[in-house]
N, C-alpha and C positions, 0 to 999 in steps of 0.2 A: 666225105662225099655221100654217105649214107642220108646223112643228116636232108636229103632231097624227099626221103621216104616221109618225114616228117611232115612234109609238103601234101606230096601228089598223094601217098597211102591215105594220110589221117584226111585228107577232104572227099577222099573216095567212101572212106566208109562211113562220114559223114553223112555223104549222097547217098549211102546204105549199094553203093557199087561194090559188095565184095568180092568178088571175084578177081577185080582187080590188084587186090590186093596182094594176092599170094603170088599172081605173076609177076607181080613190082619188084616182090622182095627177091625171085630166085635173077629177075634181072639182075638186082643190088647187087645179089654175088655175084654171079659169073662177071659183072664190071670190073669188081672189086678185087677178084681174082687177078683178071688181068692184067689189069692197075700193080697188081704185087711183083711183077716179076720183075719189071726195071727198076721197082724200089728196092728189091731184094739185092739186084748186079749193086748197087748204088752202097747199101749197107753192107756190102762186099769188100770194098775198098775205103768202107768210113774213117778206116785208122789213117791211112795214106794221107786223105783229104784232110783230116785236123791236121795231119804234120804239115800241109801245103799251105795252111791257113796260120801256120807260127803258132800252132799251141803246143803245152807241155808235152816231147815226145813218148814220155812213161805213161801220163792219162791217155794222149791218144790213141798210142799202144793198146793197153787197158780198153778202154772203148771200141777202136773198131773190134776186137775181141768178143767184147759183149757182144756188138749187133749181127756178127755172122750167126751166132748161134744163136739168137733171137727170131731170126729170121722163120722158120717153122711158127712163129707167136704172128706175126705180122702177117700168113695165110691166117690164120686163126679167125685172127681178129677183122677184116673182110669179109668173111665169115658170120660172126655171131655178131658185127655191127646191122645189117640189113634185119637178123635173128629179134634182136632187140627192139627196133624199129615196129617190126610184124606186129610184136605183142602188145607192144606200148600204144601202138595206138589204137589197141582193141582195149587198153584197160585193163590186161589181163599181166596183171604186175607180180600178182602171188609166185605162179612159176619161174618167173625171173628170181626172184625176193632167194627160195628154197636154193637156186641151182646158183647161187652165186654164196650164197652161205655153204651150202654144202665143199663147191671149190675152195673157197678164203679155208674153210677148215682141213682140207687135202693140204692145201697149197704154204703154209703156216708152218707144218711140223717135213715136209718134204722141203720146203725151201732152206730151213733149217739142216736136213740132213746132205742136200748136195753142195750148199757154201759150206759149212764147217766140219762134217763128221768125213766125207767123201774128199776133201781138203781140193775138191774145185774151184774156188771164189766164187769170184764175180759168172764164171760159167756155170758155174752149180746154178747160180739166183738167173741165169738166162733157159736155161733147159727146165726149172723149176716154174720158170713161166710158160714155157710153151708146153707143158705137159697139163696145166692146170686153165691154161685158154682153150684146150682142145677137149679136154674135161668137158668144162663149159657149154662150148656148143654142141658135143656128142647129148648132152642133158638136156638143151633148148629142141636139139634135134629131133630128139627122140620124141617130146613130148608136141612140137607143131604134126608130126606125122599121127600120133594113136591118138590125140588128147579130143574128144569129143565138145570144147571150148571151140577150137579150132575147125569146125567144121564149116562153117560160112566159104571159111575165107581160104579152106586148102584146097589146093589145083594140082591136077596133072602136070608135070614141065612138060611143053611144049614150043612150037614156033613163036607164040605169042612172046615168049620170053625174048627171043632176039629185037623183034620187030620194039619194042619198048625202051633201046638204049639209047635211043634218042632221046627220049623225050626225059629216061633216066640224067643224061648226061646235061640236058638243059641247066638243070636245075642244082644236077651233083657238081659240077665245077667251080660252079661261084658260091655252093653252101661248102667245097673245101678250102676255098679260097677264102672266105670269108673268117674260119678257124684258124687254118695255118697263116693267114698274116698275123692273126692275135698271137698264137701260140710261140712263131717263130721269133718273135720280138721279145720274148721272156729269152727265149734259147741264145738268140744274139745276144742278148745281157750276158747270158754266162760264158759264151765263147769273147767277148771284151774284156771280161774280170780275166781271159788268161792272158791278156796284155798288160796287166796292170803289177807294181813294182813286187807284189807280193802275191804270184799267180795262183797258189798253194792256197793259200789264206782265204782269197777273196774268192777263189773259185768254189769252196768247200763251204763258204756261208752260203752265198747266195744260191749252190744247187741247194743248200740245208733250206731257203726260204721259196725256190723252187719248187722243191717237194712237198712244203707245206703246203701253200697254196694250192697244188693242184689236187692233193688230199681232204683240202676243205673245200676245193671249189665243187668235188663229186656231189656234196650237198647241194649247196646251190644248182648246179648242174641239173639234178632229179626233180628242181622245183622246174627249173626250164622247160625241163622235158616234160613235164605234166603241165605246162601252160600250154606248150607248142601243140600237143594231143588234144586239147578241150579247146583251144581255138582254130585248130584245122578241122576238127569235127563241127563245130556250130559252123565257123566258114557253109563249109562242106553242105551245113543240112542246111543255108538259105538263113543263118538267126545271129549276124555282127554284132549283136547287143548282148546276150549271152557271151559271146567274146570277149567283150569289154569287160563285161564283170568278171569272167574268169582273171584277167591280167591284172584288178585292182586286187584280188584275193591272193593272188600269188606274189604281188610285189611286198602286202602288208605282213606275209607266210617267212617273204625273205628277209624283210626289217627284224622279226622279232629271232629267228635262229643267227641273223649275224652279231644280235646285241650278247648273244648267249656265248656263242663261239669264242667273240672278241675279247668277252670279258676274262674268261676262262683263257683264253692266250695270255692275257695281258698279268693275270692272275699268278701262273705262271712262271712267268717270262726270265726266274733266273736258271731254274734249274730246268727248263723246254730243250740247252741246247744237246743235254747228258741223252738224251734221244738217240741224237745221232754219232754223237761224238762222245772221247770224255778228254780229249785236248782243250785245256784250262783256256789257251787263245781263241780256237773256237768258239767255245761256249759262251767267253765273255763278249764276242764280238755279235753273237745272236742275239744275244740278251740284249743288246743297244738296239738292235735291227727288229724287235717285239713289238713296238711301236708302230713301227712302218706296215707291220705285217698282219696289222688289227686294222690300219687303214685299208692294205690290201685286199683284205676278209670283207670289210665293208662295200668297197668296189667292184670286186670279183662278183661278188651275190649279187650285184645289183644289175653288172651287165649279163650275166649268167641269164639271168629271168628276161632281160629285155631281149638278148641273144632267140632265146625261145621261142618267143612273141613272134621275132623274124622270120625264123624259119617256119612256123604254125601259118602265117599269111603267106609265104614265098616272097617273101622280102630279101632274098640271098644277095642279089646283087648289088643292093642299099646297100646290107650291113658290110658286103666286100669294102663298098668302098670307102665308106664310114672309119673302116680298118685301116684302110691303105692311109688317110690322112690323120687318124690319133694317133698310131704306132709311128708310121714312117716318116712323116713331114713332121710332128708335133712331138711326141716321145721318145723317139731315137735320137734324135738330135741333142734333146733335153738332158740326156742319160749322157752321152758323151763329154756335153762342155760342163757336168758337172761331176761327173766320175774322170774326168782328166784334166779340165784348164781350169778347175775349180778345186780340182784333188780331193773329193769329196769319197773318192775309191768306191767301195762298192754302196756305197750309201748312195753315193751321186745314181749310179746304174738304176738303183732301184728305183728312187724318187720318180726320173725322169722316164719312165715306163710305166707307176704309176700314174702321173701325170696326162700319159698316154690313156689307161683306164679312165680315169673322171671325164677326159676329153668325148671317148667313144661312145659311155654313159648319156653324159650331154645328147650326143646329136639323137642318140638312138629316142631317148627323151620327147627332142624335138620331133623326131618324124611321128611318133603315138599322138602327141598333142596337134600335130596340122591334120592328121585322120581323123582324128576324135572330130575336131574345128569344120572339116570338111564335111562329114558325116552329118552333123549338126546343120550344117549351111545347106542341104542338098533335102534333109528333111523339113525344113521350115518354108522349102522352096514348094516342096509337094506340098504339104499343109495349105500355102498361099491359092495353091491351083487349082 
């Protein structure tokens, strides 16, 4: 939902409106706030809900376990997503850069001591995150309040902050909508591999190729986010052609880091899966799935950047539904008849959810090139006139 700031911030400060900018953001939170507390009842009884869904009752267990006490992570992150937003689309990336290395290095040797030394698990590595999310944004916090960068655009909280959740939520709805159909469509994959004859097995690769991706997608992700900031700013300042070139520079930015990536996955690809596992079936069953997951790397980056694009023009509702039809009509279905009436097991899951990616790639594609085409046709109009 943040992903709205993207929007309405970066073409505010485009227009050099700063002011509005800081109201935006303390909007973000307190929405986002909000937003957390039915999600929190909801990760309350997560465990219950997988057991109602027929998955394994020991990971479910496990699981709803994790998200109770995640839960203080998920205020966090509400939080320092609007925090991020602020800065990002001021350009002012360094602070970010320091305060999230300085966390990763807390968070590495504490994570470390509350899973294995403290003999908590999996709740060690959830209190281990919400102590190092809360880090995080006490560090962003601190520094939007004194940091003399920040003076444009910081504001007293005021009424203006309610009066703005409107026009906040216009735009947050369909840029969450827009995400969690993509997201949830990978997560369905993995709640399907607990239906399949070897629920153990298939379920442990594919979060193994889950985690990857979303690990490599952070790169891409960052190229997004710095498309989405240089085209809601030139937006913003009245100059769509500067836009354009921002988006061919960051599409060529993402071609040459995913040939890097990929190769180095592919490179590799037998001893990648001792990472997360040293179960010899695991391992050997990731090393076949290596393949798939250079393809994935390929995709991911590509919609990542065009993702960006979307949200830089307020394009949310496009890409929503963009979503709704490569994942749900096109990819889910694909992942099904071929991880079950094809018996292709979790290889079938994958394929057909990538399939899903290249699909959403496609449209997202198409709709840049009828802008571009229209953009074109509307100038040679004026020229004629």
């Amino acid at each position: 939902m943040s992903g709205a700031l993207e929007t309405l911030s970066g073409q505010a400060y485009g227009a050099q409106q700063y002011e509005k900018i800081g109201t935006q953001t303390y909007t973000a939170i307190f929405s986002l706030i909000i937003i957390c507390i039915p999600l929190s009842i909801l990760w309350m009884y997560m465990g219950r809900i997988l057991i109602l869904i027929h998955q394994d009752p020991l990971i479910s267990h496990e699981a709803g376990k994790f998200t109770i006490w995640l839960i203080p992570a998920l205020f966090s992150y509400a939080t320092i997503q609007p925090l991020i937003r602020y800065f990002q689309i001021q350009s002012v990336v360094i602070p970010m850069l320091i305060s999230a290395c300085a966390t990763l290095c807390l968070h590495i040797p504490l994570c470390w001591v509350l899973v294995f030394k403290s003999g908590l698990g999996n709740v060690g590595a959830a209190l281990a995150t919400d102590i190092s999310m809360w880090l995080n944004v006490i560090m962003l916090g601190l520094y939007m309040k004194y940091s003399s960068t920040c003076e444009k655009t910081r504001v007293p909280i005021s009424m203006d902050v309610f009066k703005g959740i409107g026009e906040f939520f216009r735009f947050a709805i369909p840029s969450a909508v827009m995400l969690c159909l993509e997201w949830w469509s990978f997560e369905l994959i993995i709640l399907l591999s607990g239906l399949l004859s070897n629920p153990k097995l298939e379920t442990s690769v594919l979060s193994v190729c889950l985690n990857t991706i979303s690990t490599l997608y952070c790169i891409a992700y960052g190229l997004g986010s710095a498309v989405s900031t240089r085209v809601s700013n030139e937006l913003g300042a009245g100059n769509p052609r500067g836009a354009r070139v921002a988006v061919f520079g960051v599409i060529l930015l993402a071609i040459i880091q995913t040939a890097i990536v990929s190769a180095i996955l592919f490179a590799s690809r037998h001893v990648f899966g001792y990472m997360f596992s040293n179960v010899k079936e695991v391992v050997h069953y990731v090393t076949t799935m290596v393949p798939l997951l250079c393809l994935s790397v390929a995709m991911n980056s590509l919609q990542a950047v065009l993702s960006g694009v979307a949200r830089g023009c307020g394009w949310q509702n496009i890409g929503a539904y963009i979503n709704l039809a490569a994942f749900y009509v096109f990819g889910i279905p694909i992942s099904v008849a071929l991880g079950f009436w094809v018996h292709l097991r979790g290889k079938g899951l994958w394929i057909g959810i990538q399939a899903g990616v290249i699909l959403q790639s496609i449209l997202f594609s198409a709709k840049l090139a009828r802008e571009r085409l229209l953009e074109e046709i509307s100038s040679a109009a004026n020229g004629l006139m």
